[in-house]
C-alpha positions as CSV (number, residue, x, y, z in Angstrom):
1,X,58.1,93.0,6.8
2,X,60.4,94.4,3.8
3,X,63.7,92.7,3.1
4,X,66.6,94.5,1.0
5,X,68.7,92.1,-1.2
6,X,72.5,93.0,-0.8
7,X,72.8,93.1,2.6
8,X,73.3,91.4,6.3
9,X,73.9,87.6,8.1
10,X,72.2,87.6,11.3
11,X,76.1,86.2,13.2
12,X,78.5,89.1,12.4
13,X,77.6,92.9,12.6
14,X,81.5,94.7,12.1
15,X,81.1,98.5,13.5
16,X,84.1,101.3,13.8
17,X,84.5,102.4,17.5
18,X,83.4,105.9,16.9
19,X,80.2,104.3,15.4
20,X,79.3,101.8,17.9
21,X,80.3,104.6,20.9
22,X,78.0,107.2,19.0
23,X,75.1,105.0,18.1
24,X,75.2,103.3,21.9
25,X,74.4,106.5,23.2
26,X,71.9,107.1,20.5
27,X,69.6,104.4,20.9
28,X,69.8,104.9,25.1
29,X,68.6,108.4,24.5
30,X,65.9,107.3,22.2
31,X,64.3,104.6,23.8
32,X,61.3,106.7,25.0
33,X,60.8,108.6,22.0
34,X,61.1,105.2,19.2
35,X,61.2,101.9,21.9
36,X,61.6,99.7,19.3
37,X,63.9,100.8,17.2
38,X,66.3,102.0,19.9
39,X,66.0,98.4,21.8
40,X,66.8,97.0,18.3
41,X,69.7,99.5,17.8
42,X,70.8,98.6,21.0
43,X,70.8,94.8,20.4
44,X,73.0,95.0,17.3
45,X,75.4,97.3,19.4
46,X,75.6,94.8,21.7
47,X,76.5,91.8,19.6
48,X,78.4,93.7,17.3
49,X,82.5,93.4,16.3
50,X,84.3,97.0,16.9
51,X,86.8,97.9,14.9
52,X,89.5,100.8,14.2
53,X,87.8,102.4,11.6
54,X,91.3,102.2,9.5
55,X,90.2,97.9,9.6
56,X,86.7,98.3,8.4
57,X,86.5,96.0,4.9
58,X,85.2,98.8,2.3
59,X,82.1,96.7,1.9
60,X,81.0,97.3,5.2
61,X,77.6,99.6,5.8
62,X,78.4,102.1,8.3
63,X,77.2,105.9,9.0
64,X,77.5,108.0,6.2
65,X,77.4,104.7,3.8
66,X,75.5,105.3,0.6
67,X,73.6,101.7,-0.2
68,X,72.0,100.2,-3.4
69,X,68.9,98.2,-1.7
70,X,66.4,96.2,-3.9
71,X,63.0,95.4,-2.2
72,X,60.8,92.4,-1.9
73,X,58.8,93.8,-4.9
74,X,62.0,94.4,-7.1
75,X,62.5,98.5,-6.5
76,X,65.6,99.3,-6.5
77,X,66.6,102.9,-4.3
78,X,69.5,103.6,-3.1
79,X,69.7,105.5,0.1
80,X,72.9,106.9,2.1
81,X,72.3,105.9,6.2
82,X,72.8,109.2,8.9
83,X,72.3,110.2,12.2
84,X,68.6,111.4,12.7
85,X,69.1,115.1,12.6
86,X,70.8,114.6,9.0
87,X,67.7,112.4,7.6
88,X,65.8,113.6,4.7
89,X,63.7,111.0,3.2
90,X,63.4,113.5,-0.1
91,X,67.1,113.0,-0.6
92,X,67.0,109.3,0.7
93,X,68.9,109.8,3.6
94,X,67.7,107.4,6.2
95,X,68.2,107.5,9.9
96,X,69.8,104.6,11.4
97,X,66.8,105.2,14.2
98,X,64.3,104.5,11.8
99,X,63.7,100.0,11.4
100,X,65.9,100.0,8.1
101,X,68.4,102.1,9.2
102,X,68.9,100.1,12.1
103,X,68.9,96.7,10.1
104,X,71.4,98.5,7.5
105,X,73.8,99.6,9.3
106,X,76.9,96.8,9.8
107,X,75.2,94.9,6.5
108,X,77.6,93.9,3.3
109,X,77.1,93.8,-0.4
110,X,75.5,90.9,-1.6
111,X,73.3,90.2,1.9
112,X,70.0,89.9,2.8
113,X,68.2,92.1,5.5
114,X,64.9,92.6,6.9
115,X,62.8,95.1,8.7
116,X,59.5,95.5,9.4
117,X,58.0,98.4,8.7
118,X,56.6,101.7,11.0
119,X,52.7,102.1,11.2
């Protein structure tokens, strides 16, 4: 299980429309190729708060969000959350189908998240 200081309360997930319409589809799509991560994906989706994107707080995680994350051992990386076709892990771009992504996106400064790892 890793964790990432700065980030998420398990009650409120805020997501623009256009992200919670786009990432909906996604994890449906995916759940035979990555299960867990879309069934988690889907979960957030589902308990999430839509928004007009005009509303989102600036502290908000959302697609395209670059994020400062510090690790249970203290690393600190930051990484910039995108669609999967867009992920690079050499450039620290993380798909939001991958367990981190997933737990990232809808986070805020200053929370807690966790994830457990692939493998």
């Amino acid at each position: 299980m890793q964790h990432a200081t700065g980030l998420r309360p398990p009650s409120r997930l805020l997501v623009t429309d256009a992200d919670h319409h786009r990432l909906t589809g996604l994890a449906r799509a995916s759940l035979d190729r990555v299960p867990e991560t879309a069934e988690e994906l889907l979960s957030e989706m589902d308990r999430a708060v839509v928004t007009a994107a005009a509303s989102m707080p600036a502290n908000v995680v959302r697609m395209g969000s670059a994020v400062t994350i510090r690790n249970d051992g203290g690393n600190i990386q930051r990484v910039t959350l995108v669609y999967p076709g867009e992920a690079d892990i050499s450039e620290n771009r993380i798909s939001v189908l991958t367990p981190m992504g997933t737990a990232l996106i809808g986070a805020t400064a200053g929370q807690t998240v966790c994830w457990s790892s692939r493998g």
